[in-house]
C-alpha positions in Angstrom: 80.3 117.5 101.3 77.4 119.6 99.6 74.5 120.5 101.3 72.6 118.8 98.6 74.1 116.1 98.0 73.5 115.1 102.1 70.2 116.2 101.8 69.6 112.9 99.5 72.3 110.9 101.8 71.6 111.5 105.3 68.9 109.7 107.0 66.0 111.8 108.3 67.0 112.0 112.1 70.6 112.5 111.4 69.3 115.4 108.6 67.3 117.1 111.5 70.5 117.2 113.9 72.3 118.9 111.1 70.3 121.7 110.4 69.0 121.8 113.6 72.3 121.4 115.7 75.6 121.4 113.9 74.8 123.6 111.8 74.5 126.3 115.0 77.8 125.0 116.0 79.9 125.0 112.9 80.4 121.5 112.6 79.9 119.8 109.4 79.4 116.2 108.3 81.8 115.0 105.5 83.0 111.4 104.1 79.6 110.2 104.9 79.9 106.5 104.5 76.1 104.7 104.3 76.1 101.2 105.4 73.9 99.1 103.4 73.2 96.3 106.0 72.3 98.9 108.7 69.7 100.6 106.7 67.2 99.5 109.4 69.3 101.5 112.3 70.7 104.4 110.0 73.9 102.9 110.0 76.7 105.0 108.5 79.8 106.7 109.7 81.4 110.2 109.0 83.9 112.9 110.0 83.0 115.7 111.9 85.0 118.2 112.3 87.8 115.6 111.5 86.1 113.8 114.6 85.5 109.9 113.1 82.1 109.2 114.0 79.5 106.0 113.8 76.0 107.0 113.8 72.9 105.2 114.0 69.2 105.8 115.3 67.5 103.4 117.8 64.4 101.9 117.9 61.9 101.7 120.1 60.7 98.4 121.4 56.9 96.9 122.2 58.0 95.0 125.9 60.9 97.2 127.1 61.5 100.4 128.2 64.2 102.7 126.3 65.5 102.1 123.0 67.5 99.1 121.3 70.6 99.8 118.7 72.5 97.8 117.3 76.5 98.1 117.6 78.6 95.7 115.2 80.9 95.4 112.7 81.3 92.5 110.1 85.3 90.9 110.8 87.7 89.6 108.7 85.8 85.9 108.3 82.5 87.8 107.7 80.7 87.4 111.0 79.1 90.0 113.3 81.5 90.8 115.8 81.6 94.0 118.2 83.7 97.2 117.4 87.0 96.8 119.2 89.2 99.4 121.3 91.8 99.2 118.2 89.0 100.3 115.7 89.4 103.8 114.2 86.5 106.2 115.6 86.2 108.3 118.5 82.4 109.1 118.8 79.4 106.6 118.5 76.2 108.8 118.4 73.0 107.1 118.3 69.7 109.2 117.3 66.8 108.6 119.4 63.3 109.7 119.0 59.7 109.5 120.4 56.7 110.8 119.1 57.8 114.3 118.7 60.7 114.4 120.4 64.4 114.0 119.3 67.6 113.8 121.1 71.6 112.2 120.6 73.7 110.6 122.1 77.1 111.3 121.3 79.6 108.8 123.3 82.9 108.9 123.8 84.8 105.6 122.5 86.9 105.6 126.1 83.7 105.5 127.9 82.4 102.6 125.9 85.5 100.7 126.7 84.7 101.6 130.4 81.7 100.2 129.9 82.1 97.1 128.6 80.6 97.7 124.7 83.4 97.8 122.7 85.9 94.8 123.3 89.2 95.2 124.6 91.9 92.3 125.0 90.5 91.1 128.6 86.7 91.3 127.4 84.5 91.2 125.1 82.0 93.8 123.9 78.4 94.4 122.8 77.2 94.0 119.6 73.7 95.8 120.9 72.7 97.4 123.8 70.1 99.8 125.3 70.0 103.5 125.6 67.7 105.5 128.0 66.5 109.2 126.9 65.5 111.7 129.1 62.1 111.1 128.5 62.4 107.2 129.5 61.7 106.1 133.1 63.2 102.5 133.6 62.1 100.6 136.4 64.7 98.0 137.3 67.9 99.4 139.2 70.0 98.0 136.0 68.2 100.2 133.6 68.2 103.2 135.9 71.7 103.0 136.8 72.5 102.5 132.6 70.1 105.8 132.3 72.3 107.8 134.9 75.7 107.7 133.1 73.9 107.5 129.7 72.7 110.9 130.3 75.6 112.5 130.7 76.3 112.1 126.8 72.7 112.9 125.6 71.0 116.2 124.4 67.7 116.6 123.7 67.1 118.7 119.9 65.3 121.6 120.5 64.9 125.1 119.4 66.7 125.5 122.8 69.5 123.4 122.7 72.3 123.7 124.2 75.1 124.5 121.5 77.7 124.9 124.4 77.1 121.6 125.5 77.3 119.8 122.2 81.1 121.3 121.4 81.6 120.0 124.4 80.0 116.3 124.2 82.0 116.1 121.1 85.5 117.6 122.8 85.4 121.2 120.7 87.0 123.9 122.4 
């Protein structure tokens, strides 16, 4: 895809990871796919680096701690449903942000099935669910324990970031 024509497509957070981020690791976005009901998360999906990936940004909320995003797919009768082991994507990243301050998460599916957001045959997933940036301090043990393995999939943007790390939270070798 064009630079230009993502400039008008991509929504601002995911913009700023590009040039900010892939952009130092050679990754580019293509087969950007905007989905019109999500508008209010970011919702669209892409390929990156042949890697199928579902993005959205969270928001934050006015009684809880971290950040809410949303995590659904519309099924064959229409409804809201959760994305399923069998669906075809292997990263969900979710954009985070606070006051100046940006960061992403960039998930593996497997360890969403681990965790019990996307449904598999013997349960059933999330169609929403809470993400804890580094810059979050949750004080039940829930949250805190959510925030520990959470982290290990997040990056904060920076003119510092880790590049390394992001080929490898995304599997490129």
């Amino acid at each position: 895809m064009e630079a230009n024509t993502q400039k008008t497509e991509l929504n601002k957070n995911l913009f700023a990871v590009q040039n900010m981020v892939y952009e130092h690791c050679d990754l580019e976005i293509s087969d950007l796919s905007v989905e019109s009901e999500g508008t209010e998360y970011d919702a669209c999906s892409f390929l990156l680096k042949g890697k199928r990936v579902i993005s959205r940004s969270a928001k934050i909320t006015p009684k809880k701690v971290g950040q809410f995003v949303t995590f659904w797919k519309r099924n064959e009768e229409g409804i809201t449903a959760p994305y399923e082991a069998t669906d075809l994507f292997d990263f969900y990243i979710v954009q985070v942000t606070n006051k100046h301050r940006l960061g992403q998460f960039v998930f593996p599916k497997q360890e969403l099935v681990n965790r019990g957001i996307v449904t598999t045959e013997s349960k059933d997933g999330k169609r929403g669910f809470r993400v804890y940036p580094i810059w979050d301090h949750p004080q039940s043990k829930q949250a805190i324990k959510t925030q520990q393995w959470q982290l290990h999939y997040f990056y904060e943007i920076t003119n510092k970031t880790d590049v390394q790390k992001v080929i490898e939270l995304y599997h490129f070798k």
